[in-house]
MARVOTI-997748 format. One line per field, with one value per residue (C-alpha): residue number from 1; residue in one letter; chain; z, x, y. Coordinates in pm, 1 decimal. Each point is the difference from the previous one (the first is absolute). Layout:
% MARVOTI-997748
pos [NUM, ...]
code [a, ...]
unit [A, ...]
Z [Z, ...]
X [X, ...]
Y [Y, ...]
***
This chain:
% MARVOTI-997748
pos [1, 2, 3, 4, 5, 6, 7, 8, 9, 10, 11, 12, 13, 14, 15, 16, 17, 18, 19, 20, 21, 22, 23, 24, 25, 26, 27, 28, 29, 30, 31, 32, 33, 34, 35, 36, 37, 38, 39, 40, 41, 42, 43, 44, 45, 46, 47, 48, 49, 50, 51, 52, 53, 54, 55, 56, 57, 58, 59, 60, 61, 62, 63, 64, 65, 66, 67, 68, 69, 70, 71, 72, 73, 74, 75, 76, 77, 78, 79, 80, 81, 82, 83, 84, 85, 86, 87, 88, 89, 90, 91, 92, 93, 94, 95, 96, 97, 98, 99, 100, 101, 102, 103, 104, 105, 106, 107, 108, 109, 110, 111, 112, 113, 114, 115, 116, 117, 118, 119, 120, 121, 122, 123, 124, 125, 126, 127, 128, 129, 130, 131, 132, 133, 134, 135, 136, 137, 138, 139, 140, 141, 142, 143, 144, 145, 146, 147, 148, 149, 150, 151, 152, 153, 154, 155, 156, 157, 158, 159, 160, 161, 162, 163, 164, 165, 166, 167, 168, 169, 170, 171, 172, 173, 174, 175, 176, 177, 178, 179, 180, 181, 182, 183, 184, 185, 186, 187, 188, 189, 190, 191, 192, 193, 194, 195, 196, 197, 198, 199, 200, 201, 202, 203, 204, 205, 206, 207, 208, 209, 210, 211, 212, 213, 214, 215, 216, 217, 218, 219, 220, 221, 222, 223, 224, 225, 226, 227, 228, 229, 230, 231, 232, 233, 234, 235, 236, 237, 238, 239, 240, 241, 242, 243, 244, 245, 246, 247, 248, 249, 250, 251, 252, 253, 254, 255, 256, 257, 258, 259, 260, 261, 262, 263, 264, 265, 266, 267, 268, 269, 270, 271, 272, 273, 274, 275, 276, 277, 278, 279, 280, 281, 282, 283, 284, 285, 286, 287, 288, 289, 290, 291, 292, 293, 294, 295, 296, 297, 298, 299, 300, 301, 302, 303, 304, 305, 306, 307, 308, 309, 310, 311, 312, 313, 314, 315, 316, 317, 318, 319, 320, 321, 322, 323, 324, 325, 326, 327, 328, 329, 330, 331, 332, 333, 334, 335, 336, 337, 338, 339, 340, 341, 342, 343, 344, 345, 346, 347, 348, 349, 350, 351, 352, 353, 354, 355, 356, 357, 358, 359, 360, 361, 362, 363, 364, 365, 366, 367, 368, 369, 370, 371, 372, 373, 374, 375, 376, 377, 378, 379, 380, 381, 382, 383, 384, 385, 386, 387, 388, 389, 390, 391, 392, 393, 394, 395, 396, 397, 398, 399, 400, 401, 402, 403, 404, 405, 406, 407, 408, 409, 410, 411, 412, 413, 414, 415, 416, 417, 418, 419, 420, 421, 422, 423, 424, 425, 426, 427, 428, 429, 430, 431, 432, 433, 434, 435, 436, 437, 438, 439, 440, 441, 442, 443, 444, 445, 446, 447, 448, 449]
code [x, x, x, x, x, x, x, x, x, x, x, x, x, x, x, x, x, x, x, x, x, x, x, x, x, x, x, x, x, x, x, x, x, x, x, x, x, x, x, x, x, x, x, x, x, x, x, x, x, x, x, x, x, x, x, x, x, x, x, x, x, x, x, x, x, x, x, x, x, x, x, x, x, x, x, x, x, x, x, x, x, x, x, x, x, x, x, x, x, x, x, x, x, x, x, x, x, x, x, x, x, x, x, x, x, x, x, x, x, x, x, x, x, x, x, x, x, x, x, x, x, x, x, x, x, x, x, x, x, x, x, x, x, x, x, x, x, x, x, x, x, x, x, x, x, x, x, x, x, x, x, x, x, x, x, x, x, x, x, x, x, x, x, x, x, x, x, x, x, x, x, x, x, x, x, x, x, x, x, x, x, x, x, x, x, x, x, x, x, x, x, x, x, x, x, x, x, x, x, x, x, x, x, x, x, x, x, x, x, x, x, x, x, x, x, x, x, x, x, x, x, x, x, x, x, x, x, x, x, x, x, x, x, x, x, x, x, x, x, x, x, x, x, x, x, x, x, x, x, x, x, x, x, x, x, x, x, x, x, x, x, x, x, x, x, x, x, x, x, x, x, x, x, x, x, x, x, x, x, x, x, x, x, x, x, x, x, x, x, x, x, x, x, x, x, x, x, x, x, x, x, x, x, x, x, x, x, x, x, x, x, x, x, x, x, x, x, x, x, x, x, x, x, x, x, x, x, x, x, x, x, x, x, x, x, x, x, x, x, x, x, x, x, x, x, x, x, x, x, x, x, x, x, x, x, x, x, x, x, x, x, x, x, x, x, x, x, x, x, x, x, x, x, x, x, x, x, x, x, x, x, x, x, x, x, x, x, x, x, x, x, x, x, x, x, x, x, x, x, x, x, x, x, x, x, x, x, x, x, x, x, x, x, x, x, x, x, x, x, x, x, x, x, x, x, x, x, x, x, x, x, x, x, x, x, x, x, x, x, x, x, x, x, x, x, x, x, x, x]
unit [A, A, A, A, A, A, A, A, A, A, A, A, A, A, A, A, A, A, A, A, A, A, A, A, A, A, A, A, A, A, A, A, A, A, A, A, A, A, A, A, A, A, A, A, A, A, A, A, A, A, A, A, A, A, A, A, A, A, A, A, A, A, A, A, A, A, A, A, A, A, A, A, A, A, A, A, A, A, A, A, A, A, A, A, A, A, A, A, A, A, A, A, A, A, A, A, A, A, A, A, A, A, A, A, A, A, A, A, A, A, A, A, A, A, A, A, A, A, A, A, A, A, A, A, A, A, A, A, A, A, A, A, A, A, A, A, A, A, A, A, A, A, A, A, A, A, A, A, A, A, A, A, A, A, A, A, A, A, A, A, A, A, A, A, A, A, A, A, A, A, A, A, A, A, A, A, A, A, A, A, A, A, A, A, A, A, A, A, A, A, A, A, A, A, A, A, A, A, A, A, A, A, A, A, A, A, A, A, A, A, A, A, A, A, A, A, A, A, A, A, A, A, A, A, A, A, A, A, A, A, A, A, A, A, A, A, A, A, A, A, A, A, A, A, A, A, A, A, A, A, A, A, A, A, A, A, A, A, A, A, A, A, A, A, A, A, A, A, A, A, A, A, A, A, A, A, A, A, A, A, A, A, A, A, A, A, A, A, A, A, A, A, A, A, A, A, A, A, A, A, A, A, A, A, A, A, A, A, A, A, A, A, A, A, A, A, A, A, A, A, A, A, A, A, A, A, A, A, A, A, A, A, A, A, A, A, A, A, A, A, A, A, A, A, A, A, A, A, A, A, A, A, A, A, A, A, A, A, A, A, A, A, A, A, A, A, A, A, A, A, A, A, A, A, A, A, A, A, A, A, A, A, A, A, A, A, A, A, A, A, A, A, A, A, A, A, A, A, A, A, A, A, A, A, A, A, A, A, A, A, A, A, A, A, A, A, A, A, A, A, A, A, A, A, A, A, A, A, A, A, A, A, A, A, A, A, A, A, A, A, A, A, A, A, A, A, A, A, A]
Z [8573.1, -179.2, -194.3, -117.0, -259.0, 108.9, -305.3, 150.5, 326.6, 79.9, 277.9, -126.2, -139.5, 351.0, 213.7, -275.7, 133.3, 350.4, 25.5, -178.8, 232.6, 319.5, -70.4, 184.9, -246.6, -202.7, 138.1, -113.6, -293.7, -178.6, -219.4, -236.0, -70.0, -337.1, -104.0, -332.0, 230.3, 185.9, 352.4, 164.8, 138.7, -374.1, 64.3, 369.0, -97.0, -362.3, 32.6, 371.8, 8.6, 146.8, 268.7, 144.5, 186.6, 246.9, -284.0, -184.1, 356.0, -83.1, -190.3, 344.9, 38.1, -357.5, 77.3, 279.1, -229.5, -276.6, 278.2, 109.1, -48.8, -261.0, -233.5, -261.3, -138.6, -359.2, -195.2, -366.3, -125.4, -306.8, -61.7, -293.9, -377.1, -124.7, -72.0, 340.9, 213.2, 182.9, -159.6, 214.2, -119.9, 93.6, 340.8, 64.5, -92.5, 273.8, 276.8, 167.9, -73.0, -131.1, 182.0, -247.3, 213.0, -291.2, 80.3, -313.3, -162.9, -237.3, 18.4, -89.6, -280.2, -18.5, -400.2, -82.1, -259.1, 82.7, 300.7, -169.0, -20.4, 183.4, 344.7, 19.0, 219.3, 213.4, 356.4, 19.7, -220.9, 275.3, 286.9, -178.9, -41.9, 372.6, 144.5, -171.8, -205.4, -251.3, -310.6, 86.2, -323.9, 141.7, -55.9, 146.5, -55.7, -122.6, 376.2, -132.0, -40.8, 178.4, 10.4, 4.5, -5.9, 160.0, -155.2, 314.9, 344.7, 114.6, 269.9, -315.0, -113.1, 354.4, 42.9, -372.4, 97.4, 355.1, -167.4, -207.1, 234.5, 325.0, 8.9, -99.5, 337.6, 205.9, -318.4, 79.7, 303.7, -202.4, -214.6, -308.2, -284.0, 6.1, -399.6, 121.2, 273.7, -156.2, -278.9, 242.2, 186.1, -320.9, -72.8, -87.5, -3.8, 264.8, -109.3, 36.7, -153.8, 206.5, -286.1, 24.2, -187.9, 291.1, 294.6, 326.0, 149.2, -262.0, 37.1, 71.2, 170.2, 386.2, 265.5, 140.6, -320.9, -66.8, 315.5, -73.5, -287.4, 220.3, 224.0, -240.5, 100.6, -231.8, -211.8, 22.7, -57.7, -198.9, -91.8, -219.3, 229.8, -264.7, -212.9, 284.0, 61.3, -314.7, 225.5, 175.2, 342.4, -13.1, 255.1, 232.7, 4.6, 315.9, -184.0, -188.4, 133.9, 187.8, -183.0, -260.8, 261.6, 116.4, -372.8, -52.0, 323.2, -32.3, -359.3, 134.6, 246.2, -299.8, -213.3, -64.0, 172.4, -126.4, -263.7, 149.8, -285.0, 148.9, 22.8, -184.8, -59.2, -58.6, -118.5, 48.1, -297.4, -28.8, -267.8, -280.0, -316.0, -209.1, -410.4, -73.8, 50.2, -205.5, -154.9, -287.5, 46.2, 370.0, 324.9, 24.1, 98.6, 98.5, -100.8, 237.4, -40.2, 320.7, 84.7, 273.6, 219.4, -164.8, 301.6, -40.2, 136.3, -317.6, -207.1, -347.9, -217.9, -38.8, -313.3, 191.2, -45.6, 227.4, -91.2, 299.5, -150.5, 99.0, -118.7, 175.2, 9.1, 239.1, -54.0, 254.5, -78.5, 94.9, -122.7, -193.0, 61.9, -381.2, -122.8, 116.2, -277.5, 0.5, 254.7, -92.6, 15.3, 49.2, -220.9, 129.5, 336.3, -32.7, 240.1, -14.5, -62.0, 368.5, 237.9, 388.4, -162.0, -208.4, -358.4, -253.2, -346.0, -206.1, 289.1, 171.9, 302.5, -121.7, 213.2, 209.2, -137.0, 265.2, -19.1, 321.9, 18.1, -289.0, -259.3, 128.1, 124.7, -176.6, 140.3, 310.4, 346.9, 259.3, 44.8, 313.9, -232.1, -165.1, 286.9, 52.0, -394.6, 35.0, 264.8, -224.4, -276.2, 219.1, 187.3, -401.4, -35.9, 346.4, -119.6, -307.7, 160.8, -12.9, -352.6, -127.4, 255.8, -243.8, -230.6, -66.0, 22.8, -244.2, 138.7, 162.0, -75.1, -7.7, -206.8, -268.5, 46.5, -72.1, -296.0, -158.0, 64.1, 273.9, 306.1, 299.9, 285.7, 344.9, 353.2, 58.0, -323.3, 100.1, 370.6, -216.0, -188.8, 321.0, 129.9, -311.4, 42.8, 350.5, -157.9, -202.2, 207.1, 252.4, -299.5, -89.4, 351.7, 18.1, 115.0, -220.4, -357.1, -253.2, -326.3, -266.6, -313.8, -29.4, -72.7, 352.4, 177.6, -232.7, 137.7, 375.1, -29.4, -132.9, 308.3, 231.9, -145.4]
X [7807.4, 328.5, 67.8, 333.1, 190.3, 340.6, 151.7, 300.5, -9.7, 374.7, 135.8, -93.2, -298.2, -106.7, 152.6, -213.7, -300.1, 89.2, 56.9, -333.6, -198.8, 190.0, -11.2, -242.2, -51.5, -262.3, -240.0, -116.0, 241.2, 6.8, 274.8, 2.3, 339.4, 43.4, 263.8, 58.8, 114.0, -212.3, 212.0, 95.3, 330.8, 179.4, 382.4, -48.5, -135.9, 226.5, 284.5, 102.9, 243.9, -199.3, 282.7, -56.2, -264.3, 20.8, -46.3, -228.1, -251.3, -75.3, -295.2, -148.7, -22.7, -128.4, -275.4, -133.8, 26.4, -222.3, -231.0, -104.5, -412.4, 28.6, 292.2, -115.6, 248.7, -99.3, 307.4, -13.5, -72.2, 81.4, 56.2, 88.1, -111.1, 34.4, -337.5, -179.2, 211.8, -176.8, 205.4, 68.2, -269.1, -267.9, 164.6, -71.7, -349.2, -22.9, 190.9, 91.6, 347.5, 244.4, 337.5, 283.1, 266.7, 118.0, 345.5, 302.6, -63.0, 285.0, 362.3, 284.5, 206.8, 345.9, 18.1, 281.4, 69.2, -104.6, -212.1, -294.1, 208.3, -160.8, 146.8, -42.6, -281.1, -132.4, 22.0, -372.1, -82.3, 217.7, -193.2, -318.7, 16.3, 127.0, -288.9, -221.9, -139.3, -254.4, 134.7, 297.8, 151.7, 76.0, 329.1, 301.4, 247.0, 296.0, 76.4, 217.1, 261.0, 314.7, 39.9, -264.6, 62.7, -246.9, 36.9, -60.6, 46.9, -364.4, -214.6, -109.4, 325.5, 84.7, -317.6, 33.7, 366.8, -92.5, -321.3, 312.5, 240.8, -216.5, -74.0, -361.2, -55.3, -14.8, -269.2, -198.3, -155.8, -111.1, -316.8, 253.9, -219.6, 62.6, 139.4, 235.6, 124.9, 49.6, 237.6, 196.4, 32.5, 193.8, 194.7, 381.2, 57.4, 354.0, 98.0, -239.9, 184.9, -166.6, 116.9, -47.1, 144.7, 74.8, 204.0, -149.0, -87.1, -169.2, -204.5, -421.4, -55.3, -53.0, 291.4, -278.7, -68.9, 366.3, 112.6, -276.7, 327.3, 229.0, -246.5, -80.9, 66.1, 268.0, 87.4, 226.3, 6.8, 302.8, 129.2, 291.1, 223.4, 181.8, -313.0, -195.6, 315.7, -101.0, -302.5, 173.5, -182.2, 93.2, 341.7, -167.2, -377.9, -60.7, -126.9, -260.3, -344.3, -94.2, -211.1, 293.8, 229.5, -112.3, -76.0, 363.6, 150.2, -201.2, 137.2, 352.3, -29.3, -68.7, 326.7, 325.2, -169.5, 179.7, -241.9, -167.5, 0.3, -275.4, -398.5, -144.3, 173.6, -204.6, 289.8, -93.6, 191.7, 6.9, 135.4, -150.6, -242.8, -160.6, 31.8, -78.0, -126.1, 164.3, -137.3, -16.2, -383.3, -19.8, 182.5, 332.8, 190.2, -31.6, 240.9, 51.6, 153.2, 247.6, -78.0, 185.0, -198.1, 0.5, 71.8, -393.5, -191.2, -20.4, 224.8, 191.7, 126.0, 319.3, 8.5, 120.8, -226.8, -62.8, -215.0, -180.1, -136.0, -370.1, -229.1, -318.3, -6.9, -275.2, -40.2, -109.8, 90.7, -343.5, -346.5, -245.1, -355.0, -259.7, -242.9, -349.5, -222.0, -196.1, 249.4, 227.7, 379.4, 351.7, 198.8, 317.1, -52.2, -240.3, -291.1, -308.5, 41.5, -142.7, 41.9, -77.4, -155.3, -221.7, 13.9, 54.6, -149.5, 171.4, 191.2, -375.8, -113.4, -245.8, -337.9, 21.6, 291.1, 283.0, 344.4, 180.5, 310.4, 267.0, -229.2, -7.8, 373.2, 177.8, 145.1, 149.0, 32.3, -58.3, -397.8, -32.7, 35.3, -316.9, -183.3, 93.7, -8.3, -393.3, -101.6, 123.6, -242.3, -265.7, 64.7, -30.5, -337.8, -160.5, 87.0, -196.0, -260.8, -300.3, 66.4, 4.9, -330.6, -204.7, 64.0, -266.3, 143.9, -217.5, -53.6, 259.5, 326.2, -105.9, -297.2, 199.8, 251.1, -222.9, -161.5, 335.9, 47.4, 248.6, -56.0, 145.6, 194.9, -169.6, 184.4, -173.0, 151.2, 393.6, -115.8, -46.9, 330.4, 178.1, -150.6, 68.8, 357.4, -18.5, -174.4, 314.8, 243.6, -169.3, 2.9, 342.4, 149.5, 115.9, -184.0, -216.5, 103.6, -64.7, -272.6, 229.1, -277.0, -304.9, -208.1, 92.3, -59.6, -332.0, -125.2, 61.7, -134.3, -316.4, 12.7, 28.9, -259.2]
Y [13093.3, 43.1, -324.9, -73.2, -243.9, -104.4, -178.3, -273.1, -198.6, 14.0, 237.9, 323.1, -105.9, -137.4, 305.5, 229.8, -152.0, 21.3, 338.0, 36.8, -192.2, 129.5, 423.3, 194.1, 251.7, -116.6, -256.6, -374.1, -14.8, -387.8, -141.1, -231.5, -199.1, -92.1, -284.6, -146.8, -332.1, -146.5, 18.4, 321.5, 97.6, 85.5, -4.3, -157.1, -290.9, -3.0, 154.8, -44.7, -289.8, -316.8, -25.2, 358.9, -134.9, 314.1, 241.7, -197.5, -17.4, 407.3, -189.5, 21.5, 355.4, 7.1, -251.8, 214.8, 271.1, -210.3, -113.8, 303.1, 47.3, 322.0, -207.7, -215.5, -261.1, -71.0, -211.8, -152.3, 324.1, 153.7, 389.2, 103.0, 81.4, -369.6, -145.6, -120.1, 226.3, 244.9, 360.3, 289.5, 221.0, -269.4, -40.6, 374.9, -16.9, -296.0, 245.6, 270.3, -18.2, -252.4, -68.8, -233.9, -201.9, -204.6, 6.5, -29.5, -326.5, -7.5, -45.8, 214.3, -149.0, 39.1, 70.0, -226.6, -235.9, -406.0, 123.7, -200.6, -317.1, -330.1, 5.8, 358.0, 141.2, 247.2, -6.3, 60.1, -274.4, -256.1, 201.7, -27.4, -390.6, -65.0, 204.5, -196.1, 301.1, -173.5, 216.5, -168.3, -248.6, -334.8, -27.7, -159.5, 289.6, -173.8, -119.6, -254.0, 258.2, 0.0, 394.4, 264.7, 383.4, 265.3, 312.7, 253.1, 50.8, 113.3, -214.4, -191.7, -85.9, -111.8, -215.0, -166.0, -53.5, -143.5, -255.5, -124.7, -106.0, -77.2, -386.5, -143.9, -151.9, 379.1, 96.2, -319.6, 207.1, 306.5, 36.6, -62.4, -169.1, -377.6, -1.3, 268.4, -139.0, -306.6, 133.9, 211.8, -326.0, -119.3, 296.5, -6.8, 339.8, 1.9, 358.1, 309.4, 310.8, 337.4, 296.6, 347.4, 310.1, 222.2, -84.2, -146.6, 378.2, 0.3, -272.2, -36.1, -280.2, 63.4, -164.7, -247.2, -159.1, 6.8, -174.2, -264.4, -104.2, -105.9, -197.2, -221.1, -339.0, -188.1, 325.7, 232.1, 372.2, 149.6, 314.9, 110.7, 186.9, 227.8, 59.5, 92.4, 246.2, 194.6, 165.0, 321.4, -112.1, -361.3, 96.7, 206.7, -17.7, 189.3, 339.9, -180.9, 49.7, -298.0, -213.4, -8.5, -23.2, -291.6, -180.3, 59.0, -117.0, -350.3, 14.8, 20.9, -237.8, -252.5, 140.2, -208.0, -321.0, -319.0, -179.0, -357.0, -279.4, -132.6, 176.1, 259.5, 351.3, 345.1, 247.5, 360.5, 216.6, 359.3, 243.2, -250.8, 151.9, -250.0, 32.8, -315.3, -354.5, -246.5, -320.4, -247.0, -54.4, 72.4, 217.2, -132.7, 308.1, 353.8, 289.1, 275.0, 309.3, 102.2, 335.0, 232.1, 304.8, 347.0, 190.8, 94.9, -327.8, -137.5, -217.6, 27.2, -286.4, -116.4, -166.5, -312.3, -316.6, -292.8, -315.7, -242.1, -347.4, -15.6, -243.4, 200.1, 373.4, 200.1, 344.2, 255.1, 324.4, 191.9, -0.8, 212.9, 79.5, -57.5, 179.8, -21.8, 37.5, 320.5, 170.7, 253.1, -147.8, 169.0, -265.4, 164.7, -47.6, -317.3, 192.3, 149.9, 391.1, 162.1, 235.8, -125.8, -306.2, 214.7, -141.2, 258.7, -17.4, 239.1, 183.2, 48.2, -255.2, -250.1, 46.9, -325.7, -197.7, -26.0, -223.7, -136.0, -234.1, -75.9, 75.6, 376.7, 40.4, -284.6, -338.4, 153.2, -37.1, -334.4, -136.4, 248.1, 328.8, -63.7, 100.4, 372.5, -51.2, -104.0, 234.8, 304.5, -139.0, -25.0, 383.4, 96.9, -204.9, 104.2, 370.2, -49.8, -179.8, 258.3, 50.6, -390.8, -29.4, 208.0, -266.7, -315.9, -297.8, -266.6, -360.0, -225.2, -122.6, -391.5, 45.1, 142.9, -238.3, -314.5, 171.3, 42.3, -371.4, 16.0, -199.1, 163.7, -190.1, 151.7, -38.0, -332.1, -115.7, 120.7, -213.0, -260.9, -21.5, 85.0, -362.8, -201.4, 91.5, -113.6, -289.8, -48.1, 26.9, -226.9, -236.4, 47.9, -10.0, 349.7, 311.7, 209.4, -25.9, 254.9, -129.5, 133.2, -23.1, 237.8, -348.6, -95.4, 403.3, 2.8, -364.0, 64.8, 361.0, -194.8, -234.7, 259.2, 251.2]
***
């Protein structure tokens, strides 16, 4: 039997070992799913806003995926070179062929002066601590503010901008981590800034998540009118293709709206570049740049500065996938060097090392594109499965995992830590609610196992 290593539990991770475990090309091939947490679902379960309870229900389709009899769910699980960790080179002596879905951990920076000030964060960090991600600092993030700026106008942007203005009471009903919820139940923050460089054609985030703004109840959605005007589409959008199209018609819909005292305000702005974040000590104000199209899609400076007060500043302006130690790295690009999801040492495939997701094409696309991403990996791997079969795989995965010292969280363990957050909620008078510590995850995985 073919036995394969899938290193990451999130979406491509999971559709990885689908596609394994589903082919009819080679027969009786077993994954195991490696996590360094110990509860599957990466991004779905930590980076999915807790009140996009639609998207966030894919975890479904992933269970069935981890359920299925020739998957293996193994969480808590360290690879890497760092003492304890199992390393690559060990985890091809215990398979066939190793598959990493690690993802892009890091955030881009925006290289400006004050953007380490207190007050100043990155959007991940604020998604991180929401989801109840247990590497997540428990912090308060300067909600007392009056004014916060997001730097972007991606989906993240949009749902750090949304979790700002939309009232404690509608979180109360999501898994949202009870410390959380609490201090975005005391939040002053009346003014959410929305900033982006480009003009609104221009923009990333998708019109459904957009028109999720100006639903809000008690905020309003506002856009500048003539700044807006800058972006040669804004007048007549009708030749943009349609997805932009419709991102700009909502947008214009919300332009040259009389201002309401009263409520919470998210202004979108456009045509803004950030230079710097000003401060005695902590955020009080960012500097922007104004900047006009080039008549190319991108934008030029004008030498023409503008400064919004901000007290809290979130910034989302991509993300970046790390190094995995042992694995060749493109810092330039932030992936794993490969060719079909081959990894290439030295320009040459790597006999049994494959890459799928953001770690092999960068931090692109929506949670549905891993999947044709996966089952290109996995065409590679099946290709080169009569070669990696006349390798020997030596013992098993868990044995070598306890004699490094590392005690592995099974699928009985994750069932466990799903029903102490029911426990919790039930407790708490809400529905499920997320254990935000790995003391807590660790305990119930114990209880369950």
């Amino acid at each position: 039997m073919l036995r394969v290593a899938v290193v990451g539990s999130g979406p491509s991770g999971v559709f990885t070992a689908q596609a394994l475990v589903q082919q009819q090309t080679v027969p009786g091939v077993t994954v195991d799913v490696l996590d360094r947490l110990p509860c599957p679902y990466g991004l779905v379960r930590y980076g999915v806003a807790p009140d996009h309870e639609k998207i966030k229900s894919l975890q479904n389709t992933l269970r069935t995926a981890l359920e299925h009899p020739g998957v293996t769910f193994l969480g808590n699980v360290r690879v890497g070179e760092e003492p304890g960790a199992l390393a690559p080179q060990r985890l091809l002596e215990l398979y066939h062929a190793v598959v990493y879905c690690v993802g892009a951990a890091a955030d881009r920076r925006l290289g400006i002066p004050g953007e380490d000030l207190p007050g100043s964060f990155s959007a991940t960090e604020f998604v991180s601590w929401y989801s109840a991600h247990p590497d997540a600092a428990p912090r308060g993030f300067g909600l007392g503010a009056r004014s916060a700026v997001v730097i972007g106008v991606g989906n993240v942007a949009v749902d750090v901008a949304r979790l700002l203005a939309r009232g404690a009471d509608e979180l109360r009903r999501t898994d949202v981590p009870d410390a959380a919820l609490e201090a975005l139940a005391g939040s002053r923050v009346t003014d959410v800034h929305m900033v982006g460089r480009r003009g609104p054609a221009q923009a990333k985030f998708t019109t459904k998540e957009l028109r999720e703004l100006g639903a809000l109840t008690g905020v309003q959605a506002l856009v500048r009118d003539e700044e807006a005007a800058l972006d040669p589409a804004w007048a007549d959008p009708s030749a943009l293709p349609s997805a932009v199209r419709r991102n700009v018609e909502v947008l214009r819909g919300w332009a040259g709206q009389p201002e309401q005292e009263e409520g919470r305000r998210i202004r979108l702005r456009f045509f803004l570049r950030p230079v710097a974040l000003l401060g005695d000590g902590a955020v009080e104000a960012v500097r922007f740049e104004r900047t006009e199209p080039d008549g190319h899609g991108g934008v030029v400076g004008t030498g023409r500065h503008e400064e919004i007060a901000a007290q809290l500043v979130l910034r989302s302006v991509g993300y970046r996938g790390v190094p995995v130690p042992g694995l060749p790295f493109d810092v330039r690009n932030g992936t794993v060097p490969h060719v079909r999801g081959r990894v290439l040492r030295d320009g040459t495939p790597a006999p049994g090392e494959y890459v799928a997701g953001w770690i092999k094409r960068g931090p692109t696309g929506v949670i549905g594109t891993n999947r044709p991403c996966a089952k290109e990996t996995v065409a590679s791997l099946l290709a080169d499965a009569e070669a990696l079969l006349a390798r020997r795989p030596s013992g098993d995965a868990q044995s070598a995992l306890r004699a490094a010292g590392q005690e592995p969280v099974e699928w009985p363990g994750w069932l466990g830590i799903e029903a102490a957050e029911a426990a919790l909620g039930q407790r708490l008078g809400r529905g499920t609610v997320k254990i935000p510590d790995w003391a807590g995850l660790l305990a119930a995985a114990r209880d369950g196992r």
